[in-house]
C-alpha positions in Angstrom: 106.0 108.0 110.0 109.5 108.5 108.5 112.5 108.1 111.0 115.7 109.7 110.3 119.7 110.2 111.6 121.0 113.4 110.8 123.3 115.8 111.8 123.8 119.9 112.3 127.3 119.1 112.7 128.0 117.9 116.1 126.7 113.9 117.1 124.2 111.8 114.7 120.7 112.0 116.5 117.2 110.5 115.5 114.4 112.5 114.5 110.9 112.2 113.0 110.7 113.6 109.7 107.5 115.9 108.9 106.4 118.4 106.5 106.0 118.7 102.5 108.8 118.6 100.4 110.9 122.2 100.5 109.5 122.5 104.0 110.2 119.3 106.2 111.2 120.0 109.8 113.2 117.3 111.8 111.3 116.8 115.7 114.2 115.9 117.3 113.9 112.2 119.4 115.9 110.6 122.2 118.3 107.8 121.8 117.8 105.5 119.3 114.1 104.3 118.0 115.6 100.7 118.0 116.3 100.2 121.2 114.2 103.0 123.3 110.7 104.3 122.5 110.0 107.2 120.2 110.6 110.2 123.2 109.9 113.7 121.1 112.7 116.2 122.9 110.3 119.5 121.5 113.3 120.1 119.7 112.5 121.3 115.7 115.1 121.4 113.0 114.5 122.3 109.7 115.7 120.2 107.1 117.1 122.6 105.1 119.7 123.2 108.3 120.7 119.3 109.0 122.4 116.6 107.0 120.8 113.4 106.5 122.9 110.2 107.2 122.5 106.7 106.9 119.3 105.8 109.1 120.9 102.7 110.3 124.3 101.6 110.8 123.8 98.2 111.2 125.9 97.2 114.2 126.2 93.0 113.1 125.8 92.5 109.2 123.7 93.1 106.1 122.8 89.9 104.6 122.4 90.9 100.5 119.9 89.0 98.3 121.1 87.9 94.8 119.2 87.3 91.8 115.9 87.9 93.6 113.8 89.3 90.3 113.5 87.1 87.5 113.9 90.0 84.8 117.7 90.7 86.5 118.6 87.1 86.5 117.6 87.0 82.6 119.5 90.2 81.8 122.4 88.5 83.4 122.1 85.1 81.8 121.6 83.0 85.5 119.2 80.7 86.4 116.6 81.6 89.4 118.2 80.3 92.3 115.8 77.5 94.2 116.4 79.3 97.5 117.3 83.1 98.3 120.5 83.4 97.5 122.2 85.0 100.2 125.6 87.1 100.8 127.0 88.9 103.4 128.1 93.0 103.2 130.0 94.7 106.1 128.9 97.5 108.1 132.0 99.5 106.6 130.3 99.9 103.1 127.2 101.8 104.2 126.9 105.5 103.5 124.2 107.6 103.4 122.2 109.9 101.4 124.5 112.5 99.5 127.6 110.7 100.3 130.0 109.6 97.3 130.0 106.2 95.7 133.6 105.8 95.2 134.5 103.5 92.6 137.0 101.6 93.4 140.3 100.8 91.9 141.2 98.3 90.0 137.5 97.6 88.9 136.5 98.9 85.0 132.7 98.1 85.9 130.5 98.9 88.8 126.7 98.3 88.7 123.9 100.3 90.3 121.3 97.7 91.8 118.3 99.7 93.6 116.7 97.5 96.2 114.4 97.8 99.2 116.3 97.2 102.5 114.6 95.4 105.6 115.4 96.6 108.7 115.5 94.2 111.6 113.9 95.2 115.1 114.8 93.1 117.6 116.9 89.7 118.3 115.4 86.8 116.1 116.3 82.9 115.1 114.3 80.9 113.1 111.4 83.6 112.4 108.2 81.7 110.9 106.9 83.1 107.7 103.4 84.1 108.8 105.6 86.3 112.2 108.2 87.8 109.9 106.2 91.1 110.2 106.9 91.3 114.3 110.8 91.4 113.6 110.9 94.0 111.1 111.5 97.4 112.3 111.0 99.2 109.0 112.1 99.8 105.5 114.5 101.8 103.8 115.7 102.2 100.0 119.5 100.6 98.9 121.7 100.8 96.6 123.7 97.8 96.3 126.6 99.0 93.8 128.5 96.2 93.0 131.6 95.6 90.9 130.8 93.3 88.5 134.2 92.4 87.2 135.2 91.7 90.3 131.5 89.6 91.1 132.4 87.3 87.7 136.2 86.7 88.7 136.3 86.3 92.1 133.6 83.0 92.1 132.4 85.2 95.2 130.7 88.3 95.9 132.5 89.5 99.5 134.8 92.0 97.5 132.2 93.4 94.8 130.0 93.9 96.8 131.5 94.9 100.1 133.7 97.4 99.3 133.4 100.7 101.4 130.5 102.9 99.7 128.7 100.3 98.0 125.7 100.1 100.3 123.8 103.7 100.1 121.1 103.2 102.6 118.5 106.2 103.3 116.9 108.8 103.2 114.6 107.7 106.0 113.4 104.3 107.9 109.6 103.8 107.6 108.0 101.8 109.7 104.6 99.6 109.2 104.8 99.8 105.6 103.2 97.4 103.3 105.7 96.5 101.0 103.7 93.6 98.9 103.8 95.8 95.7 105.8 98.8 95.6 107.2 101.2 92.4 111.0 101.1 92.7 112.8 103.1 90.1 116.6 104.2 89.8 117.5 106.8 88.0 120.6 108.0 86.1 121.5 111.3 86.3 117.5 112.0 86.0 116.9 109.3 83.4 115.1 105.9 84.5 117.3 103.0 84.5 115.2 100.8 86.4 111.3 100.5 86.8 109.8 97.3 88.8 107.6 96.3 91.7 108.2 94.9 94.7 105.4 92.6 93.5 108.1 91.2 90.8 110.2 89.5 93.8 110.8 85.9 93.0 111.1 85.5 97.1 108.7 88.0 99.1 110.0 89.7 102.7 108.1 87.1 104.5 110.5 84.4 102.9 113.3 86.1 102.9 112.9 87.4 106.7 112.5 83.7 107.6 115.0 82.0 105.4 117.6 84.6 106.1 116.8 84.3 110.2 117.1 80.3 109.9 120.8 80.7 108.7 121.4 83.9 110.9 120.6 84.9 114.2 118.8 88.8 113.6 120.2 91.7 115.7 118.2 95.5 116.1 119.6 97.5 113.2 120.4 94.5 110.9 119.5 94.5 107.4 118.3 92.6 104.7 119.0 93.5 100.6 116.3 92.1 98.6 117.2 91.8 95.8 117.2 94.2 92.1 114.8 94.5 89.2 116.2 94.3 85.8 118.4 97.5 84.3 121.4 97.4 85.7 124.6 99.0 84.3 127.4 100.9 84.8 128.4 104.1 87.2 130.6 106.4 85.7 132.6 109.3 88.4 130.8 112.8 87.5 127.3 110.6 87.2 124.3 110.8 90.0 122.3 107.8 90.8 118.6 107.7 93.1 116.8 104.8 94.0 113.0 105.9 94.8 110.6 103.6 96.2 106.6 104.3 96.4 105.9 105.5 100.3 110.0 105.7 101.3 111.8 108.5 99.5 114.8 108.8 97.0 117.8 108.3 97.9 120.7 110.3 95.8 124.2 109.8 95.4 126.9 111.4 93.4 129.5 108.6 91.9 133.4 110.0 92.3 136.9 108.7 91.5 139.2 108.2 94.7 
């Protein structure tokens, strides 16, 4: 099942997404999949006619993993942290699939960071590891661009990371996934930048599910970054960037100047 937001220009709605690639067809749902269950309307819209957008717009926080592969804390010369390391993004820096990545001014380095993204189902505290799979709604793909200048001078990452465009979230939400060891792969205008496994996380989505909801209360349509594999580098404006993970999607994103 792959749950998507899109729009034929008037209000976002939720849909199913169905079909082979070149010839997917959106079955329109009512409401919102997070709160209300899946209701098909019998309405059909072909892909080809809508917009994708952001599947979630998480309405509380995204709570960003650092150094969560061993390889990407290496290539950055940090230690593995003892615990997830945990930041928080705003709501205001999610786009969605297609949309820009606007680097920002002032910044003379910004990072692409492919991640899978958890997304939370219902209201949750203090989640036990072995029930972390009853809170999760689904999973998406992430790109959690980040300005690295501004990551090293600030001493913290609310700014590099936070600033409107840098969380790409898309194309689709899929539920009841196993996620234990999945390909994840960024590409550079077409060239592979990044090629790991979701096997490779230092902390699993179990962990981080319940570490994250023993620091947070969880709210439907929050969502968790877990972290990067090795291969970062820099975004340049005229430059594309996808993040593709096994049994999800790709999601694509041009890079522009303001």
């Amino acid at each position: 099942m792959r749950i998507a937001r899109f729009t034929t220009g008037d209000d976002p709605r939720f849909a199913l997404l169905e079909g082979e690639a070149g010839h997917e067809v959106l079955h329109v749902v009512r409401g919102d999949p997070l709160y209300a269950p899946l209701q098909p309307t019998g309405q059909q819209v072909p892909l080809a006619d809508a917009r994708l957008l952001a599947p979630v717009i998480p309405r509380s926080k995204i709570v960003g993993i650092g150094r969560n592969y061993a390889d990407h804390a290496r290539e950055l010369g940090n230690e593995l942290p003892a615990a997830p390391l945990m930041f928080l993004v705003p709501n205001t820096a999610v786009v969605g699939p297609g949309d820009p990545v606007v680097l920002p001014e002032g910044s003379t380095q910004v990072d692409y960071e492919g991640e899978l993204a958890v997304v939370i189902g219902r209201v949750c505290k203090d989640v036990p590891r072995e029930r972390a799979s009853e809170v999760v709604f689904g999973y998406t793909c992430a790109n959690d661009v980040t300005a690295r200048d501004w990551q090293r001078g600030d001493g913290q990452w609310a700014r590099a990371k936070g600033f409107d465009t840098s969380c790409p979230l898309g194309p689709v939400i899929v539920p009841d996934l196993d996620v234990a060891d999945l390909a994840l792969r960024t590409r550079l205008d077409g060239a592979v930048v990044q090629d790991g496994r979701t096997s490779d996380m230092v902390f699993d989505v179990p962990d981080l599910v319940s570490t994250v909801s023993r620091a947070f209360t969880l709210l439907p349509g929050d969502v968790i970054l877990t972290g990067t594999p090795a291969g970062v580098g820099p975004l340049a404006a005229g430059q594309r960037v996808e993040v593709e993970i096994e049994g999800i999607g790709a999601l694509s994103n041009p890079v522009v100047t303001r």
